[in-house]
C-alpha positions as MATLAB code, in Angstrom:
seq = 'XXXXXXXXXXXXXXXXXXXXXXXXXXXXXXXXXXXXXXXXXXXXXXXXXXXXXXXXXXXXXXXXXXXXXXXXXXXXXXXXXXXXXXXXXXXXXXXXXXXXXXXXXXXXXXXXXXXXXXXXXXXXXXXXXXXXXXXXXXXXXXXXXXXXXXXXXXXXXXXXXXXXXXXXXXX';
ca = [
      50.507  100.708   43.754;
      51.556   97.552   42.086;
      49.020   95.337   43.911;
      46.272   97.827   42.498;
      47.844   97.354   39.258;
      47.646   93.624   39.508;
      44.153   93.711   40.931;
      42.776   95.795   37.928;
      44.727   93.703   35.333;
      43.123   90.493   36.796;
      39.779   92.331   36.664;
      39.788   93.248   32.729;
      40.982   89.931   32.564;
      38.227   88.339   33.909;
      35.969   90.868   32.698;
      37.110   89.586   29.280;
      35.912   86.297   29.798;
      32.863   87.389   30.593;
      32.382   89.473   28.230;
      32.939   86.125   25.445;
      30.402   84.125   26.806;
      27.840   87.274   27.266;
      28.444   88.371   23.160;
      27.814   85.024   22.254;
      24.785   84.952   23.957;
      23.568   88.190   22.404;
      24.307   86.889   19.191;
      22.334   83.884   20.257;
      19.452   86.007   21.365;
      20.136   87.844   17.712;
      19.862   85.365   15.969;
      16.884   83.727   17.877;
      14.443   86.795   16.912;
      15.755   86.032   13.281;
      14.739   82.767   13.216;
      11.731   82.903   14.946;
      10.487   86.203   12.014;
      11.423   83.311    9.418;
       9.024   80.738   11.354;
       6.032   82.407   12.623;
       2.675   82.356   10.754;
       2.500   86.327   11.437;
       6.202   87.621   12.460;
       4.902   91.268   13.073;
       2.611   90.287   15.731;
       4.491   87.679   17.207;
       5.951   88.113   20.919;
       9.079   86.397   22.088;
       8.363   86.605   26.432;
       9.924   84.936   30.089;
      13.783   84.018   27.948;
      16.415   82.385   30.023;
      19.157   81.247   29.315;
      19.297   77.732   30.327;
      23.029   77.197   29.587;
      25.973   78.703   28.237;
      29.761   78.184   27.437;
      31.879   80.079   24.492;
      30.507   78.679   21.778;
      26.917   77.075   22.778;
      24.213   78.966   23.735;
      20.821   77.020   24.873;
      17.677   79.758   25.443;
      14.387   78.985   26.959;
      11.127   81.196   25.831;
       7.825   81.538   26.012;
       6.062   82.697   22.263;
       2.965   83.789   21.603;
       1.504   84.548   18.107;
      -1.103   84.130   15.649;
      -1.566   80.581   14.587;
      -2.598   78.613   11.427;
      -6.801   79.118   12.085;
      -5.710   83.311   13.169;
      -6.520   82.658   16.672;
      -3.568   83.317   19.444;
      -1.333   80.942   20.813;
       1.391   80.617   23.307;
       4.534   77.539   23.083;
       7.269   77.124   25.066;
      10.488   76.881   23.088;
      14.345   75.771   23.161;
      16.468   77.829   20.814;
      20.301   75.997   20.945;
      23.054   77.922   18.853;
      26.633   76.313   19.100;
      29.905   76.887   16.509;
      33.117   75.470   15.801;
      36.189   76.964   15.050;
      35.441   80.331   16.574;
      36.671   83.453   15.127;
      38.846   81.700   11.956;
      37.602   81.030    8.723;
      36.608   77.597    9.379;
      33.849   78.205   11.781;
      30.518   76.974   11.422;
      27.473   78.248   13.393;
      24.400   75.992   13.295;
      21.335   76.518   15.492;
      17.721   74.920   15.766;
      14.520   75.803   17.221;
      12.487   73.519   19.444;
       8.517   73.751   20.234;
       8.857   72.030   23.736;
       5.212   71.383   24.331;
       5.019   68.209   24.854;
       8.451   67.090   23.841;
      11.734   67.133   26.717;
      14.176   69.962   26.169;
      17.806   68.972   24.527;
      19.379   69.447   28.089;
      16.820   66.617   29.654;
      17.431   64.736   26.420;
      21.474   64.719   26.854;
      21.017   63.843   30.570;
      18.791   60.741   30.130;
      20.658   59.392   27.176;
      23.787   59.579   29.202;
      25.586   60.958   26.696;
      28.985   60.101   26.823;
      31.774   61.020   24.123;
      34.138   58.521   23.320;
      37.737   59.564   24.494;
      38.861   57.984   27.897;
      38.002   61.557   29.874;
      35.445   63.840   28.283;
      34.059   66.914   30.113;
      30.474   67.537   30.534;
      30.782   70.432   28.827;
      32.149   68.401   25.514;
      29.409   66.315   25.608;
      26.792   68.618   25.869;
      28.495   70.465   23.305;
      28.976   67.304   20.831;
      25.327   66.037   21.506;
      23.844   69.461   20.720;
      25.935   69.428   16.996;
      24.875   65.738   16.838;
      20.944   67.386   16.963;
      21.285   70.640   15.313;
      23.117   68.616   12.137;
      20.089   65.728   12.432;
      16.420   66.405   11.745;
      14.401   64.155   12.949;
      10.997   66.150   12.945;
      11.017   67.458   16.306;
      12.488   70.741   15.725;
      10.642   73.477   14.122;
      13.716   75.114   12.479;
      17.505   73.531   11.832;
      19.615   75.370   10.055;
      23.254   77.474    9.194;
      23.712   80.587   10.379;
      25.033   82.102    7.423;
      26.166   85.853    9.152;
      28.105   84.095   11.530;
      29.776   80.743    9.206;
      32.888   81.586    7.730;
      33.595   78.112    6.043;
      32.895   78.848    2.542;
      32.131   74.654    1.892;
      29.957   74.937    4.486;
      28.243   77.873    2.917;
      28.163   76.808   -0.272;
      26.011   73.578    0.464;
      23.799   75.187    2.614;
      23.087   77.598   -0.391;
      22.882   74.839   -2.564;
      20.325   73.030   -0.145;
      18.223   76.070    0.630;
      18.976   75.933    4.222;
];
């Protein structure tokens, strides 16, 4: 009896961790369809088709999709984009949540990006993981013109600072 016990507490457990990583991925997949209605020439006609998720930890989520929609001369046209959400501080009142949207046509996805850079973070033993973590903020915080959208996710930011100036800013 207490084996089964042990068994089914170390399968909520794990079920639990899980269960993290899969919420933040819906509300990655949330808040891609948000962003993508505030981007698209013609949101009610737009379709959002073949998503993956190309990687995912607790608090980064990077999402592959095909879009199709009505473009600036009415016609129809289909991208292939990378939507990356990541946050800091999760679930206090400091976290941030920052995400940007990325027409890949022609351009290398923020996962080939990292891994040709050879991103490395400066302490003496950072995971891969980190990295890709810290060079995804680096991107999402920089525009450089090859991202459609960068921005705060205001439902999900807590840090009223952060808030504020993103107000301020119109972002």
């Amino acid at each position: 009896m207490k084996k089964i016990l042990l068994f089914a507490a170390v399968v909520f457990a794990l079920c639990g961790c899980t269960n993290k990583t899969d919420g933040y991925e819906k509300l990655a997949q949330e808040q891609l369809e948000k962003v993508v209605k505030k981007v698209a020439k013609n949101p009610d006609t737009y379709k959002i088709t073949d998503m993956e998720t190309a990687y995912k930890k607790d608090s980064i989520c990077i999402i592959r999709f095909n879009g199709r929609g009505e473009n600036g001369f009415g016609g129809s046209s289909v991208s292939r984009y990378e939507f990356v959400m990541l946050s800091t501080r999760q679930n206090t009142d400091e976290q941030t949540t920052l995400c940007f949207l990325k027409d890949l046509d022609g351009k290398v996805s923020v996962l080939r990006e990292y891994k040709e850079l050879n991103f490395k973070l400066p302490s003496s033993s950072p995971t891969k993981d980190d990295s890709i973590y810290y060079y995804c903020a680096y991107r999402a915080a920089s525009y450089d013109g090859s991202c459609c959208y960068n921005g705060v996710v205001k439902e999900l930011t807590k840090n009223k600072d952060i808030l504020d100036t993103a107000n301020e800013y119109g972002l």
